[in-house]
RODOLUM-115030 format. One record per residue (C-alpha): x, y, z. Coordinates in steps of 0.001 Angstrom, whole numbers. Layout:
+---------+---------+---------+
!      c1 !      c2 !      c3 !
+---------+---------+---------+
!       X !       Y !       Z !
...
+---------+---------+---------+
//
This chain:
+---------+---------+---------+
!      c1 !      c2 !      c3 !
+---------+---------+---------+
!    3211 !  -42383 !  -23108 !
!    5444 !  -43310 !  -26234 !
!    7789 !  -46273 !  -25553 !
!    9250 !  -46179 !  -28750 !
!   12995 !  -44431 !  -28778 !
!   13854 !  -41444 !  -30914 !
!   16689 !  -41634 !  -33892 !
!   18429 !  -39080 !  -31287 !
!   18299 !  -42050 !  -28716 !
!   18775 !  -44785 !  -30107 !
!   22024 !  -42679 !  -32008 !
!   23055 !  -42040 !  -28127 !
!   22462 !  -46117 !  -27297 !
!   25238 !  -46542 !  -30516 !
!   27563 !  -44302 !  -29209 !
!   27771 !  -45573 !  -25805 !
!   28149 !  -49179 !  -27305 !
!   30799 !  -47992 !  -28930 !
!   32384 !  -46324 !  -26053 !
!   31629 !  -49906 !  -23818 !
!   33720 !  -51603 !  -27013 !
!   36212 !  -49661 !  -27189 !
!   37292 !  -48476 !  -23353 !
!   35801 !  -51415 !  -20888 !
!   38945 !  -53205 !  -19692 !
!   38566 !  -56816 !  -20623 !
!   39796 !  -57553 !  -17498 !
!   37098 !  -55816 !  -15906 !
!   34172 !  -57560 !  -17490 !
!   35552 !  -60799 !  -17311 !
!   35298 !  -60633 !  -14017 !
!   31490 !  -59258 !  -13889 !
!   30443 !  -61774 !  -16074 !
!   32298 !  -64148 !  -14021 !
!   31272 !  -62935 !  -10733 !
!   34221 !  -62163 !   -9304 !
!   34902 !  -60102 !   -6582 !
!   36111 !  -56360 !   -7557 !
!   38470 !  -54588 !   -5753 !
!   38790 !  -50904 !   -5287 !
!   41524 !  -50614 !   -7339 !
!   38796 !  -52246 !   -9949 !
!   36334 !  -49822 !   -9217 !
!   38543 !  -46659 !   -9511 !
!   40261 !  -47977 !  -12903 !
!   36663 !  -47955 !  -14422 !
!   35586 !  -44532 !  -12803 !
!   38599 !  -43131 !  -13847 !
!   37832 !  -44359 !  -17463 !
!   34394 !  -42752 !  -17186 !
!   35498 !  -39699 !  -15645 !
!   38073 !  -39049 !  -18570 !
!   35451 !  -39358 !  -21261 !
!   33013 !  -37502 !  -18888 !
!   30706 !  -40107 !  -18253 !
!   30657 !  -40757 !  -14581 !
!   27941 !  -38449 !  -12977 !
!   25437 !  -39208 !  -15766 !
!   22746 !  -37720 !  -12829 !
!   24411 !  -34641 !  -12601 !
!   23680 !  -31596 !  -14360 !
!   26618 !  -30220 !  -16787 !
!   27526 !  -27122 !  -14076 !
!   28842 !  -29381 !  -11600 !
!   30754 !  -31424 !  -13422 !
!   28114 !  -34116 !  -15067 !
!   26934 !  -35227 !  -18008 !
!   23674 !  -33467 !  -18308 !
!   22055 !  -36038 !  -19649 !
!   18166 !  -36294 !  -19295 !
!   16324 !  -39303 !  -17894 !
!   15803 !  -41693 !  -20796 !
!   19669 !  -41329 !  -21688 !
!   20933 !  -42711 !  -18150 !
!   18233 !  -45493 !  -18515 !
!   20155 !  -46067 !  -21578 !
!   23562 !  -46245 !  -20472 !
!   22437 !  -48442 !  -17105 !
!   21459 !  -50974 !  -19506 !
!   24159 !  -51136 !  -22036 !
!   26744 !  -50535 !  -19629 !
!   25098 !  -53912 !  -17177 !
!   24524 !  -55691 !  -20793 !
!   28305 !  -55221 !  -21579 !
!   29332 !  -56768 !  -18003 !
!   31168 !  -53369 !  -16619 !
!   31341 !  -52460 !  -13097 !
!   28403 !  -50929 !  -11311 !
!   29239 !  -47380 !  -10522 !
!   29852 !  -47050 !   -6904 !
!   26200 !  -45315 !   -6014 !
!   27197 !  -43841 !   -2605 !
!   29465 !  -40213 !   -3722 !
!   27571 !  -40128 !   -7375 !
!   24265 !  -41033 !   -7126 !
!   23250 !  -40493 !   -3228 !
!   25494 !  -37521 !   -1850 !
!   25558 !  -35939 !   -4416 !
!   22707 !  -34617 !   -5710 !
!   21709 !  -33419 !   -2178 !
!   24673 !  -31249 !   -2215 !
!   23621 !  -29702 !   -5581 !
!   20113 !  -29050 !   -3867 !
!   20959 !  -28325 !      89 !
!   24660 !  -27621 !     285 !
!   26271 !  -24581 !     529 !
!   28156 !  -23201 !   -2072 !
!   31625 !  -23709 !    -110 !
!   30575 !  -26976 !     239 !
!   29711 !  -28292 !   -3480 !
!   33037 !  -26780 !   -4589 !
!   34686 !  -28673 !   -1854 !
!   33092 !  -31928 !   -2202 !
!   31608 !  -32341 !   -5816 !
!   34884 !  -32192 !   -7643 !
!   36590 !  -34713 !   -5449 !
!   33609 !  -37218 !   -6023 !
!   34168 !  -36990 !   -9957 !
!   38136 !  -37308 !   -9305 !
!   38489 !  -40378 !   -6921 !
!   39841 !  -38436 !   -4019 !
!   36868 !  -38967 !   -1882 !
!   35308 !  -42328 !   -1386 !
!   31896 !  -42018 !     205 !
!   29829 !  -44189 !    2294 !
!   26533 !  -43991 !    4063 !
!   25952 !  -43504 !    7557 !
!   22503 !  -44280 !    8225 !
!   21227 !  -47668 !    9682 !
!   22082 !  -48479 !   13584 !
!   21916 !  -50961 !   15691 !
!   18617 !  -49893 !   16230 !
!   17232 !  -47963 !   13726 !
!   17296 !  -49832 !   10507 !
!   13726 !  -49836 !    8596 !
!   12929 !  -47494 !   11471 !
!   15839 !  -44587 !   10400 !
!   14069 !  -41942 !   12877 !
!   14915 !  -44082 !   15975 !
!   18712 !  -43443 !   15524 !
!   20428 !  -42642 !   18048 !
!   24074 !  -41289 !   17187 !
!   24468 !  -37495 !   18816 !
!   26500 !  -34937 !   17341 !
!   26527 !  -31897 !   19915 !
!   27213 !  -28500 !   19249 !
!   31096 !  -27254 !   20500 !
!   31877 !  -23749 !   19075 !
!   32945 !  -24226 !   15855 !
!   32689 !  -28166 !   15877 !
!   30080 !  -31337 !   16314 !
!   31432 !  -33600 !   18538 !
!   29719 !  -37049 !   17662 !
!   28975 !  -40531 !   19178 !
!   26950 !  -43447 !   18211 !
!   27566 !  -46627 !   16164 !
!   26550 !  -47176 !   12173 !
!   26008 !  -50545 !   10605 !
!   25816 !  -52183 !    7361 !
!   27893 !  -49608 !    6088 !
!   28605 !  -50922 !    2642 !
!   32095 !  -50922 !    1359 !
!   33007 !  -48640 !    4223 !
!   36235 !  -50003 !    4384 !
!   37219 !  -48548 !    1296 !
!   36208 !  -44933 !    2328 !
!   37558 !  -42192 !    3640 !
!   34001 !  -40105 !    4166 !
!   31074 !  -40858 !    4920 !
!   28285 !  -38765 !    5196 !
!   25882 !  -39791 !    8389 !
!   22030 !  -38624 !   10149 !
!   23007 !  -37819 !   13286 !
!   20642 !  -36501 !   16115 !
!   21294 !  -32716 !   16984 !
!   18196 !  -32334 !   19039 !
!   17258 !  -35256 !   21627 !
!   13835 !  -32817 !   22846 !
!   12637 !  -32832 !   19505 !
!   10076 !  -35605 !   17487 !
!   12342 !  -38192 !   15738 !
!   12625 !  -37074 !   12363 !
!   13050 !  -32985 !   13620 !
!   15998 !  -33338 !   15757 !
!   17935 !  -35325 !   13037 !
!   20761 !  -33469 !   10946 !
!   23071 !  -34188 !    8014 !
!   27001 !  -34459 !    8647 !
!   29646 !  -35110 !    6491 !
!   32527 !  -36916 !    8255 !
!   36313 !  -37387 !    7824 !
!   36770 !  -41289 !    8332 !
!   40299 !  -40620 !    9107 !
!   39567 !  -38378 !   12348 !
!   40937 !  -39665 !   15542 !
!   38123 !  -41752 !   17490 !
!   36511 !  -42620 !   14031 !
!   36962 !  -47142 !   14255 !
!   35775 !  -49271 !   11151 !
!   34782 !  -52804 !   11562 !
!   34122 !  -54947 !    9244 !
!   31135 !  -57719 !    8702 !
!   31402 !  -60693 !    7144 !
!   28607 !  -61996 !    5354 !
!   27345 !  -65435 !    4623 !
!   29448 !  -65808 !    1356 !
!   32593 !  -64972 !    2598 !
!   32919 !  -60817 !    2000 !
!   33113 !  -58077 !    4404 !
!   31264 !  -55782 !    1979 !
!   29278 !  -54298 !    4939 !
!   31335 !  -52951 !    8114 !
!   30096 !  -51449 !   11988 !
!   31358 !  -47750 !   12267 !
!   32077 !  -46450 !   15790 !
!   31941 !  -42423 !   16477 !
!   34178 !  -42108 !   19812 !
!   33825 !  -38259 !   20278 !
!   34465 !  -37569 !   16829 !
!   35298 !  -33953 !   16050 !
!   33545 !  -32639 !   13074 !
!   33486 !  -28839 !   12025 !
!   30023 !  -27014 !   12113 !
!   30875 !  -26354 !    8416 !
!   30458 !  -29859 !    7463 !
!   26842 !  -29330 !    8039 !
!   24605 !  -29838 !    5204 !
!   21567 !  -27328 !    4922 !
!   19879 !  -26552 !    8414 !
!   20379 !  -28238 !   11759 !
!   17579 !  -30733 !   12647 !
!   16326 !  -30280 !    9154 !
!   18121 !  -33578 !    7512 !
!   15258 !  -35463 !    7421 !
!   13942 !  -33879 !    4505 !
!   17383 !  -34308 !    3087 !
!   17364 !  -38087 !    4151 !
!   14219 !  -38375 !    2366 !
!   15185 !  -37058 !   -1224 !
!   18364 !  -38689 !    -922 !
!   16484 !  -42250 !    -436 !
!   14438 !  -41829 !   -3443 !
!   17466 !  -41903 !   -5352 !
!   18514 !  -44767 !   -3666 !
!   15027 !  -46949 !   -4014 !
!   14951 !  -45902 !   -7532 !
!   18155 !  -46916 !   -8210 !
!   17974 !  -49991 !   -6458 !
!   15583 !  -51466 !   -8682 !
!   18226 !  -52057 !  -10949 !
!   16207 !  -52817 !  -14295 !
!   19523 !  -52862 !  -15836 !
!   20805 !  -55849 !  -13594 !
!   17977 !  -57942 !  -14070 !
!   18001 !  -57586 !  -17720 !
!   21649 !  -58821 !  -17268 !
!   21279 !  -61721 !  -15051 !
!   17841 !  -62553 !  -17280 !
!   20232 !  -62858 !  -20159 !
!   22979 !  -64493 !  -18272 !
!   20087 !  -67052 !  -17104 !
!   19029 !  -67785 !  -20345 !
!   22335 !  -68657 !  -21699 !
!   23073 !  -71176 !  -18811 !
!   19530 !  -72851 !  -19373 !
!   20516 !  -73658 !  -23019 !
!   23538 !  -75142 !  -21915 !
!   22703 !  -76814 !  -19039 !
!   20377 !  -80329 !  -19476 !
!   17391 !  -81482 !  -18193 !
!   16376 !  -84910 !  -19498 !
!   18544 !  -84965 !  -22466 !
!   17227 !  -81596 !  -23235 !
!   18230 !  -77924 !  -22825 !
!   17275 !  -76475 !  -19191 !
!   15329 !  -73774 !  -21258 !
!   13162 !  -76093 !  -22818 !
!   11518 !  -77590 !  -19033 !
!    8101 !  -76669 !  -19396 !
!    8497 !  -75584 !  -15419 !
!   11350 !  -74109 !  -15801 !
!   10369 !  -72354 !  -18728 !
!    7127 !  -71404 !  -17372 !
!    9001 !  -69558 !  -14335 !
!   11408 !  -68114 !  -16432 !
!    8768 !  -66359 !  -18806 !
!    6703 !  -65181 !  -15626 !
!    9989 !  -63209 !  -14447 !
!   10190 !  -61956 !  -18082 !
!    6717 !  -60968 !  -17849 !
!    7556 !  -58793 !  -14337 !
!   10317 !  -57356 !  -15447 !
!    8787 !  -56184 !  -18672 !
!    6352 !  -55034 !  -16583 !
!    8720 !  -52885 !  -14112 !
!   10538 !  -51485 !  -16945 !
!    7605 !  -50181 !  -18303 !
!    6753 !  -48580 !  -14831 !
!   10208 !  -47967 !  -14616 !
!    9983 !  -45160 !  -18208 !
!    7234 !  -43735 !  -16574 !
!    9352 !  -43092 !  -13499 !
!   11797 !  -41553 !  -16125 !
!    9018 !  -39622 !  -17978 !
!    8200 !  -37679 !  -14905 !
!   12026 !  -37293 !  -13893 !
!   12107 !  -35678 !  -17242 !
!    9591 !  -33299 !  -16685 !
!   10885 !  -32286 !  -13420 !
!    9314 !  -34278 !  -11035 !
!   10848 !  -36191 !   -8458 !
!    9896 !  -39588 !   -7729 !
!    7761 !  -40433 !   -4849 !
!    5984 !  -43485 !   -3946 !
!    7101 !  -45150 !   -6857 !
!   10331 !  -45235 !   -5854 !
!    8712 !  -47245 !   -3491 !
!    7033 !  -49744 !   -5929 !
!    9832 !  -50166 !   -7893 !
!   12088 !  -50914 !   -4964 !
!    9709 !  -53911 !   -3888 !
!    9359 !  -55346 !   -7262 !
!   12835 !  -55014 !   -8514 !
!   14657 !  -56284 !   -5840 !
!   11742 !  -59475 !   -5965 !
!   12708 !  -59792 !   -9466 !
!   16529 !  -59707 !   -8805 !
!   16551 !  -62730 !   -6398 !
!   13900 !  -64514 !   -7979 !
!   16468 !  -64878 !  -11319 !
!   19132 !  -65177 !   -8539 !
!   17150 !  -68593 !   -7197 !
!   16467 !  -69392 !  -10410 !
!   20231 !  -69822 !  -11882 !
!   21133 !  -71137 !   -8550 !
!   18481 !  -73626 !   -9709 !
!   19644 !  -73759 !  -12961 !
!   23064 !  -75312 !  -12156 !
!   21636 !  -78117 !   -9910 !
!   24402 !  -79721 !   -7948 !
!   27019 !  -77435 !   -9118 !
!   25822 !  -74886 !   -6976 !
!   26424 !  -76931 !   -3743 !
!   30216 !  -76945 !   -3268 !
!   30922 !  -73192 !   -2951 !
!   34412 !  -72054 !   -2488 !
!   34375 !  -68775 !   -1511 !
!   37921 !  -68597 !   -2747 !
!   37398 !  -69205 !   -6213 !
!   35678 !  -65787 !   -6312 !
!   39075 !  -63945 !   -5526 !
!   41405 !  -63232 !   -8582 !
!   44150 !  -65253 !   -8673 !
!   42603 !  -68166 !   -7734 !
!   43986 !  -70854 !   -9518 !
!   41920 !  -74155 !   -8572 !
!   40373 !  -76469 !  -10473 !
!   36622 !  -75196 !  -11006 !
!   34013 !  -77644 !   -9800 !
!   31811 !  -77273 !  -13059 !
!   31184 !  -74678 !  -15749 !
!   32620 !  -71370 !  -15209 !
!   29168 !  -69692 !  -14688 !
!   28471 !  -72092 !  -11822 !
!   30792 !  -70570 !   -9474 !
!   29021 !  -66889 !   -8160 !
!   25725 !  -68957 !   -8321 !
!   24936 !  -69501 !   -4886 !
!   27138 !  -66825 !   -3775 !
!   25184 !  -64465 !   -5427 !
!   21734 !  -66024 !   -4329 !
!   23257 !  -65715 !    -680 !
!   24296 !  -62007 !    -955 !
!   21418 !  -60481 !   -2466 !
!   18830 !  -62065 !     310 !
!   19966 !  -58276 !    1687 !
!   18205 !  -56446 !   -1665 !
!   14520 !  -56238 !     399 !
!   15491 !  -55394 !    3325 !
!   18497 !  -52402 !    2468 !
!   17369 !  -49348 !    1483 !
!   14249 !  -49637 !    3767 !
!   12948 !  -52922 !    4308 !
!   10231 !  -53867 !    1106 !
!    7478 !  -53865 !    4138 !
!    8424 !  -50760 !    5070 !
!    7611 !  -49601 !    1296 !
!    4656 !  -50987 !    1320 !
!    3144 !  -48881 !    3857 !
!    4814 !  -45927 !    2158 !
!    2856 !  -46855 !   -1093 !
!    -312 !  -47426 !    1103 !
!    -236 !  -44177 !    2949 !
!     899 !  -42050 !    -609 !
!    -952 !  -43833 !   -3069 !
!   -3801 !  -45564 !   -1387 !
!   -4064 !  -42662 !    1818 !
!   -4804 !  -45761 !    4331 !
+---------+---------+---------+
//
């Protein structure tokens, strides 16, 4: 495996440096690098700016609407694009739904759906995790039950991220109560705005309802909203999560917050020295160097096989487990890193607009916040124990 970029590549890493220059809204990654909250009006100003140059659905494939690229160029525009402090792309339309619609959906419905992703007209969440089915998806309980031309659903969603925003969400429902758990499941794609559909909103422990409870209260759904086969959306659920684990490793984050680290430990003192100079603080700061370079490397190979047509499998699993580790371990370290500063958080001074005086540097402020919110990163997306018997049964057949 070469590791070394071509001239075309590292051309293509120019140009979208360039493009990050040129079109990212100061605004906008002011407020990354500041930690700031983002509203939706936030996230549609930079999707709309990456739509226009054609840059949003850089996982698509150039006939519906994306970018074509191939493997190593997204891994190349995550990382420039987290380097440069822009908004994450919201993953849920882009980057979950909708490559299962390019592989299961019916033609009706990727000409329906796909375009309105790309455009902003449809905001997508995910309706998976329940009360009771978290890690354990296939004990979900929500029905949907066959009326002539319509689904009529019930059942409760939770942890629906930035649900409030959206106005669809596409949900596993359970079409066949006889059946095993993950054969009676199916794949439904869901109006928010239908009447009995009730969104509820969760706040976490740093202040922001970015999760929400959804309630189905004999929701009316067509039959046409159906993706693929009835009771097959397992195997739908499936290739739609290794997506998700894949990209919830988030190389590109951790190479931000590792750089964002660094800079606060050379600014910060420890005995009349820079932070970054602690022999135990530099000693835990190369070892999450040393993993990351290590999951970025496992990461390209990931990519290699993406390239070649593969999809990922198990290490989707791997890379889920170690990259969220890595994310909160540099998340407890710059908590860390700003000492006392991180104690007196003000969950205000996260909102724009908030005009307070700061208690400490600027970079002190989304430190514990962001320590507190991303506890979450091993346990969404299937709990990291829950991976780890996925990698034992693929990988080591236990």
């Amino acid at each position: 495996m070469d590791l070394n970029y071509t001239a075309e590549e590292t051309a293509f890493r120019q140009e979208v440096r360039d493009f990050l220059a040129e079109h990212l809204p100061e605004r906008l990654s002011e407020k990354v690098r500041l930690g700031k909250r983002l509203s939706k009006a936030d996230h549609e100003e930079w999707h709309a700016v990456l739509n226009a140059r054609g840059w949003l659905a850089g996982n698509w494939p150039v006939e519906f609407g994306g970018t074509g690229w191939n493997a190593v160029q997204r891994h190349i525009f995550e990382e420039e694009t987290t380097l440069a402090n822009a908004p994450r792309i919201v993953p849920f339309g882009l980057t979950m739904l909708g490559p299962v619609l390019q592989k299961f959906g019916s033609k009706e419905q990727q000409d329906r759906f796909l375009p309105k992703i790309l455009n902003g007209e449809h905001w997508w969440c995910q309706g998976y995790s329940e009360p009771g089915a978290g890690s354990d998806l296939a004990s979900l309980k929500t029905r949907a039950v066959r009326d002539g031309d319509d689904y009529i659903v019930n059942g409760q969603k939770t942890w629906t991220t930035l649900g409030q925003h959206a106005n669809w969400i596409f949900c596993l429902v359970r079409t066949d109560a006889e059946a095993k758990p993950q054969e009676g499941i199916s794949f439904l794609l869901i109006d928010m705005n239908s009447p009995g559909v009730e969104v509820r909103p969760i706040v976490l422990l740093e202040g922001t309802p970015e999760v929400n409870e959804v309630f189905f209260d004999d929701v009316r759904v067509p039959a046409a909203n159906l993706v693929g086969t009835e009771n097959e959306g397992w195997t739908y659920a499936k290739y739609l999560l290794t997506h998700e684990r894949t990209n919830i490793a988030g190389v590109g984050f951790s190479n931000a917050g590792l750089a964002n680290l660094k800079r606060i430990a050379r600014q910060e003192q420890s005995g009349g020295r820079p932070l970054i100079d602690n022999p135990h603080f530099a000693a835990r700061l190369a070892q999450i160097e040393i993993d990351l370079m290590a999951m970025a490397t496992t990461n390209l190979r990931v990519i290699a096989k993406a390239a070649a047509g593969q999809a990922p499998g198990a290490e989707s699993s791997m890379l889920k487990i170690k990259g969220t580790a890595i994310r909160q371990e540099i998340n407890d370290l710059t908590r860390r890193a700003v000492g006392p500063y991180a104690m007196p958080f003000v969950s205000e001074a996260l909102d724009e607009g908030y005009n307070e005086e700061p208690v400490g540097p600027d970079y002190a402020t989304p430190a514990a916040p962001q320590y507190f919110n991303n506890r979450k990163l091993s346990i969404f997306g299937g709990s990291n124990e829950v991976q780890r018997t996925i990698i034992s049964k693929a990988i080591l057949e236990l």
